[in-house]
DRENTORKOL-3810 file (N, C-alpha, C; in nm, 4 decimals):
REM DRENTORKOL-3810
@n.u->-2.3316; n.v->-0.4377; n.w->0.0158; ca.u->-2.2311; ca.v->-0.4203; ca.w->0.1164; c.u->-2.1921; c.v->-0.2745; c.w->0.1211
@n.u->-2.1199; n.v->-0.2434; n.w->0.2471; ca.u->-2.0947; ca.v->-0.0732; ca.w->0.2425; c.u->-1.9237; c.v->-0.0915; c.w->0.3036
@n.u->-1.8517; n.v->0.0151; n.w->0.2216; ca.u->-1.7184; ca.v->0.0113; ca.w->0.2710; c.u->-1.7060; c.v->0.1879; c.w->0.3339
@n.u->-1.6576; n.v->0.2316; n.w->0.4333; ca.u->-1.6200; ca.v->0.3477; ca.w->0.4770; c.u->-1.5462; c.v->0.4786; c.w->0.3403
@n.u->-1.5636; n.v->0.5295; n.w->0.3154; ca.u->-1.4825; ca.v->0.5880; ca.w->0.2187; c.u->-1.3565; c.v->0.6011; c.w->0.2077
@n.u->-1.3070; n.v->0.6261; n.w->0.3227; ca.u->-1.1968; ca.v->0.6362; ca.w->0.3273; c.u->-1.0840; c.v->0.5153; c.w->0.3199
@n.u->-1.1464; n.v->0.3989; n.w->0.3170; ca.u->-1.1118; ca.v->0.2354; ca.w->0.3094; c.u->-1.0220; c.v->0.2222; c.w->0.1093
@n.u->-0.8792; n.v->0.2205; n.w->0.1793; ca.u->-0.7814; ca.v->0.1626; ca.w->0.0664; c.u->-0.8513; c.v->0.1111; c.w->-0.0729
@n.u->-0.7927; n.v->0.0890; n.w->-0.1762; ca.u->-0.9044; ca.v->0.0275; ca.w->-0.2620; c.u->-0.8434; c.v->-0.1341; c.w->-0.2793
@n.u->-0.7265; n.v->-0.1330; n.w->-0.2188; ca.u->-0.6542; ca.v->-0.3007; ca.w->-0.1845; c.u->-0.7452; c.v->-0.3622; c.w->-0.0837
@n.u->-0.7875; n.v->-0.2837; n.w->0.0245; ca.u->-0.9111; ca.v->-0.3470; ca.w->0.1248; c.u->-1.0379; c.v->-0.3712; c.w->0.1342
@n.u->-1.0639; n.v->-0.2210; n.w->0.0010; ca.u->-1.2212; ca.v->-0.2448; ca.w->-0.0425; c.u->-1.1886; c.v->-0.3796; c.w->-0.1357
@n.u->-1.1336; n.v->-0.3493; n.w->-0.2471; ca.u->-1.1589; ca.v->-0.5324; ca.w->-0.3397; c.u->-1.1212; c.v->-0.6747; c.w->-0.2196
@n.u->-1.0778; n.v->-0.6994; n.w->-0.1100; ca.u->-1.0449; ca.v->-0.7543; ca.w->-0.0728; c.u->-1.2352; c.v->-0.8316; c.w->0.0289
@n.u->-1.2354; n.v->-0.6947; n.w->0.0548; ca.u->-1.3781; ca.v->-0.7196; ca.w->0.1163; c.u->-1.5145; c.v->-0.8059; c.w->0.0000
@n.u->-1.4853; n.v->-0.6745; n.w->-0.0850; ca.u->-1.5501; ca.v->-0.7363; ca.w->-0.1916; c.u->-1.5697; c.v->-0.9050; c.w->-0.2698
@n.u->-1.4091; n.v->-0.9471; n.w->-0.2264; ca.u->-1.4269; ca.v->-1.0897; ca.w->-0.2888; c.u->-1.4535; c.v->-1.1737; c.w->-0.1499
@n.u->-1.4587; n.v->-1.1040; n.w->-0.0491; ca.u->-1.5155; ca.v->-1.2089; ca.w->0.0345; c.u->-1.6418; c.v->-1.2456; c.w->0.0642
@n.u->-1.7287; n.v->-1.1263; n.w->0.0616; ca.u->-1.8945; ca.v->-1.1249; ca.w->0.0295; c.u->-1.9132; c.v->-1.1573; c.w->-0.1334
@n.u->-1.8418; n.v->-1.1603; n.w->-0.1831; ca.u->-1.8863; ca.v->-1.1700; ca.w->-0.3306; c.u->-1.9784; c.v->-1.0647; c.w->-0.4006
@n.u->-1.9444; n.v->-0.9806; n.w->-0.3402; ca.u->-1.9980; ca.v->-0.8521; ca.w->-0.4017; c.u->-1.9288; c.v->-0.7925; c.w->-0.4955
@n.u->-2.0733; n.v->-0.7366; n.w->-0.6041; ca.u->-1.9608; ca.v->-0.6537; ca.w->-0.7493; c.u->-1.9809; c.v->-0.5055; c.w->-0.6966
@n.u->-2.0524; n.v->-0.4600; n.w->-0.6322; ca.u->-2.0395; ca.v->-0.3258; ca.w->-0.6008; c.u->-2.0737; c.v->-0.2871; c.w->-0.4211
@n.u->-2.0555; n.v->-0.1912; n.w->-0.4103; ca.u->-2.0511; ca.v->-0.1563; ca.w->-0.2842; c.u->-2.0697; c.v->-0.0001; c.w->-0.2261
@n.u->-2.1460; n.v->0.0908; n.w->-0.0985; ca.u->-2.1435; ca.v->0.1621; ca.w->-0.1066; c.u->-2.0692; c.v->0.2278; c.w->-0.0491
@n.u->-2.0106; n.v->0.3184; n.w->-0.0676; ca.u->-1.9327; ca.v->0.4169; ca.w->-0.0058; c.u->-1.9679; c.v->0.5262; c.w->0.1085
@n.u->-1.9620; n.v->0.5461; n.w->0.2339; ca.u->-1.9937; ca.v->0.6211; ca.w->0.3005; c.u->-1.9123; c.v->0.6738; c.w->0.4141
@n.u->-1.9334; n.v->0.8295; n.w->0.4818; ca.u->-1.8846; ca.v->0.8689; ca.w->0.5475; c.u->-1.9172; c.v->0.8352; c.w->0.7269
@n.u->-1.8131; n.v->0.9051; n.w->0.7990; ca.u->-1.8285; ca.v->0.8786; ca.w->0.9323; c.u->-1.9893; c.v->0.9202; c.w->1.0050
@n.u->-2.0583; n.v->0.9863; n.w->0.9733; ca.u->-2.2229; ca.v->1.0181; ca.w->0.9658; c.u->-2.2928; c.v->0.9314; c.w->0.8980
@n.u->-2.2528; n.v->0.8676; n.w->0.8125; ca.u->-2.3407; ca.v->0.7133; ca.w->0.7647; c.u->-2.3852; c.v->0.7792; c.w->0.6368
@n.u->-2.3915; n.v->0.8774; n.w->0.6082; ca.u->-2.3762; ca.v->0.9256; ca.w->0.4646; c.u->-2.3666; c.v->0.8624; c.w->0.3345
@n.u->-2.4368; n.v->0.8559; n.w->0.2692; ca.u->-2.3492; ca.v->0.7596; ca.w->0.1248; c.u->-2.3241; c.v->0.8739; c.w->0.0626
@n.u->-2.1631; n.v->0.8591; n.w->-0.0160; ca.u->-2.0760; ca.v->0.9211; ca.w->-0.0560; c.u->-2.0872; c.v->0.8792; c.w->-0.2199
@n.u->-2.0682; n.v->0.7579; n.w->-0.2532; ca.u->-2.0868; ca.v->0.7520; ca.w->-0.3622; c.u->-2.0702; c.v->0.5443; c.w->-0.3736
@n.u->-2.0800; n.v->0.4919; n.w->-0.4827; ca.u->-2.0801; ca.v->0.3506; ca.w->-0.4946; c.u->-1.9527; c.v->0.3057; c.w->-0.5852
@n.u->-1.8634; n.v->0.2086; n.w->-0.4871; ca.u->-1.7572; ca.v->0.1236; ca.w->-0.6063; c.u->-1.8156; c.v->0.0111; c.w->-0.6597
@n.u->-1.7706; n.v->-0.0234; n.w->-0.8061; ca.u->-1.7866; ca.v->-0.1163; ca.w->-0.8803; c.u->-1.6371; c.v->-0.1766; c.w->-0.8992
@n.u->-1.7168; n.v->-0.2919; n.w->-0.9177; ca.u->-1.5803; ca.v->-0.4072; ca.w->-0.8450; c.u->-1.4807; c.v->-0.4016; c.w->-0.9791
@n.u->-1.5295; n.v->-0.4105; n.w->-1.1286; ca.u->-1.4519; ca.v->-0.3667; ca.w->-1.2218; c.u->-1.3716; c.v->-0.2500; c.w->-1.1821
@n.u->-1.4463; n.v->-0.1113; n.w->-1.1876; ca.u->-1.3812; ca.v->0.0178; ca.w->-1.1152; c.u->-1.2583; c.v->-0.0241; c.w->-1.0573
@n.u->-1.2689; n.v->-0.1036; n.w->-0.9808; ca.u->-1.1416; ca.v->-0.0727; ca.w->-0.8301; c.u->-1.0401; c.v->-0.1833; c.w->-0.9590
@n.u->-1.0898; n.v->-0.2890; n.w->-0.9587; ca.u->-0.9432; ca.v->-0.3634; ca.w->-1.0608; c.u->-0.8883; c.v->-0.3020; c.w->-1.1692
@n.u->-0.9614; n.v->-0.2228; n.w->-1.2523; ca.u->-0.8947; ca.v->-0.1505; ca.w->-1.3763; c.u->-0.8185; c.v->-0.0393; c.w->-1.2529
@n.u->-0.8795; n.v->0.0167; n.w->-1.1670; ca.u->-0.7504; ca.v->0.1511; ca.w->-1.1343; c.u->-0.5989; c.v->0.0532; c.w->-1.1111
@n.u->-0.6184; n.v->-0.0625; n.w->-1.0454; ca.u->-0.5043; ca.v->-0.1166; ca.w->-0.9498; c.u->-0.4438; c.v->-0.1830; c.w->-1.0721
@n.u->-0.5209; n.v->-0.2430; n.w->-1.1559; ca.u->-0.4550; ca.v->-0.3251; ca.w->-1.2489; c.u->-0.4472; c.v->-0.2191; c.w->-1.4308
@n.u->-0.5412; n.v->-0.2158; n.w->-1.4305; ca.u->-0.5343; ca.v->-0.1706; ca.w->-1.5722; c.u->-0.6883; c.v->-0.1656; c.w->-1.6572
@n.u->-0.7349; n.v->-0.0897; n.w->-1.7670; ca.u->-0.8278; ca.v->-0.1204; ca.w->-1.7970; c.u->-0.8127; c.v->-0.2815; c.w->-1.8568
@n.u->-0.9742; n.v->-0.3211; n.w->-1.8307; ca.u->-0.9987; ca.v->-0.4323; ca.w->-1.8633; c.u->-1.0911; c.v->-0.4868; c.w->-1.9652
@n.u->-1.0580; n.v->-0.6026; n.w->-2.0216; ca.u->-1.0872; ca.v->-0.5603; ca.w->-2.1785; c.u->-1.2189; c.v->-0.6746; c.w->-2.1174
@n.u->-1.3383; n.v->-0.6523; n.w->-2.1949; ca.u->-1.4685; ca.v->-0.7142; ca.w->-2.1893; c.u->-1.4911; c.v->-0.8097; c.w->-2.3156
@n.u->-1.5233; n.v->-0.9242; n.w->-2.2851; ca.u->-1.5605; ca.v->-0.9778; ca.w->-2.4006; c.u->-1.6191; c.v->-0.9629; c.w->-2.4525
@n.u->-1.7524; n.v->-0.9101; n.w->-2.3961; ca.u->-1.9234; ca.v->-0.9119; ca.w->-2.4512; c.u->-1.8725; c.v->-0.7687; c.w->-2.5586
@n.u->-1.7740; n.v->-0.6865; n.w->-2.5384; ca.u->-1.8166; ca.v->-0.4975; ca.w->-2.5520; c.u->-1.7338; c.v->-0.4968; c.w->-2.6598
@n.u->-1.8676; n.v->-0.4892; n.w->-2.7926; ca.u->-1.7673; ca.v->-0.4676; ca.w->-2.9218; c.u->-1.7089; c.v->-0.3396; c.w->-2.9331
@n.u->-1.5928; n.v->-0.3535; n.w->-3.0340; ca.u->-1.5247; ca.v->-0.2205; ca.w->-3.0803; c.u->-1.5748; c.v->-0.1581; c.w->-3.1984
END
């Protein structure tokens, strides 16, 4: 999936859980890719880091 860059990160995760997508690309008004969100990414900024089960300490 591709979100505009400039797209909120409350609207990008929002998009995201509707395609069910974990990542997404980022691009400008030229169709450009800018760079890629990861669906973790956007919830740790809004929420907090997030602790992984699998990822020992």
């Amino acid at each position: 999936m591709s979100v505009f860059a400039g797209t909120e990160l409350e609207d990008a995760l929002a998009m995201m859980r509707r395609s069910g997508a974990h990542l997404a690309r980022a691009f400008t008004e030229a169709g450009e890719t800018t760079g890629v969100l990861f669906l973790e990414d956007i919830i740790e900024e809004l929420v907090g880091e997030v602790q992984d089960a699998t990822r020992r300490v």
